[in-house]
N, C-alpha and C positions, 0 to 999 in steps of 0.2 A: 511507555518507556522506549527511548531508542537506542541505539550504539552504532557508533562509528569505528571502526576498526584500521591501522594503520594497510595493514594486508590485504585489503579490498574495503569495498563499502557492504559492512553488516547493520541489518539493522533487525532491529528485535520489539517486536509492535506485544501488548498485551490486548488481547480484546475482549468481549464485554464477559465471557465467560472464567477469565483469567487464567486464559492458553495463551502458552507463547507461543508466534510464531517466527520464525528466522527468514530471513529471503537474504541472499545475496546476492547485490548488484555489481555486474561489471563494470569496471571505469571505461568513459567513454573519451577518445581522444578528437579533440578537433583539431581539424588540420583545412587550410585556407590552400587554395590552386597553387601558389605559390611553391609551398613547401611542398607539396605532392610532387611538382615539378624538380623539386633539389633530390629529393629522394630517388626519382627517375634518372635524373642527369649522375646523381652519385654511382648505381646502380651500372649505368654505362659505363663510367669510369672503372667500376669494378671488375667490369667485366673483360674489359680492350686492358689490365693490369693479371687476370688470371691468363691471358692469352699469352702474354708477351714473358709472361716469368709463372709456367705451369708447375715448376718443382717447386716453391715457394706455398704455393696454398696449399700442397701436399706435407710439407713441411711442418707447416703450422698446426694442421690436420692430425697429426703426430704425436706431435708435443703438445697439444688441447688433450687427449686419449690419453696419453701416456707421464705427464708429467707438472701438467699444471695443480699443483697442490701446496699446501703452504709449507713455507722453507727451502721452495725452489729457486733458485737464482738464474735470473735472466741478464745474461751479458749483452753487449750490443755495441759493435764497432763498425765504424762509417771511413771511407776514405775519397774522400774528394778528388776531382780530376786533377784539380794542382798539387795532390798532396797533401792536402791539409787533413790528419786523425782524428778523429774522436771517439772515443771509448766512454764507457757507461755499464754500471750492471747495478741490479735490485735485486732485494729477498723479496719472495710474493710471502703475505699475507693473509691471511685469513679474512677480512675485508676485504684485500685484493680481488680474491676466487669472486666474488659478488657482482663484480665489476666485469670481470673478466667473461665469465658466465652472461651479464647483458651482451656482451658487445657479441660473443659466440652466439645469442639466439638472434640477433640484428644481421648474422651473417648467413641466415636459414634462409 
């Protein structure tokens, strides 16, 4: 008998004695030069953008600790060099935090 599990790869072997045994495997990511390379070059970028605007990642640092949880609303206004506004704001969600949570351990 096997099983595959959404949350990793479980599988569950019976053998000749009719012990179960459990092994879990880790998924394995492949990844081709190419993209190791966008990872590297993003990485750069992230880093010549923590340089140039240091309260910002501190900021965010912040409010990740302090207030990302569902029912928090995040506004978000832009003003362009001519002028030009945009405004925007969201309720985080409960799905939201999931998401949010990847993108916070891609920033480790």
């Amino acid at each position: 008998m096997r099983e595959l599990h959404s949350n990793g790869a479980i599988r569950r072997y019976h053998n000749k004695k009719n012990k179960v045994k459990v092994v879990r495997a880790e998924r394995k990511v492949n990844m081709n030069f190419s993209q190791l390379g966008k990872i590297q070059e993003l990485k750069g970028h992230m880093d010549t953008f923590r340089r140039n605007h240091p309260k910002f990642p501190m900021f965010l640092g912040a409010v990740a600790q302090n207030a990302v949880e569902e029912g928090t609303i995040i506004e978000i206004n832009v003003t362009a060099p001519n002028g030009a506004h945009y405004e925007t704001n969201l309720k985080l969600r409960a799905e939201d935090l999931e998401f949010i949570r990847a993108l916070q351990e891609m920033g480790k």
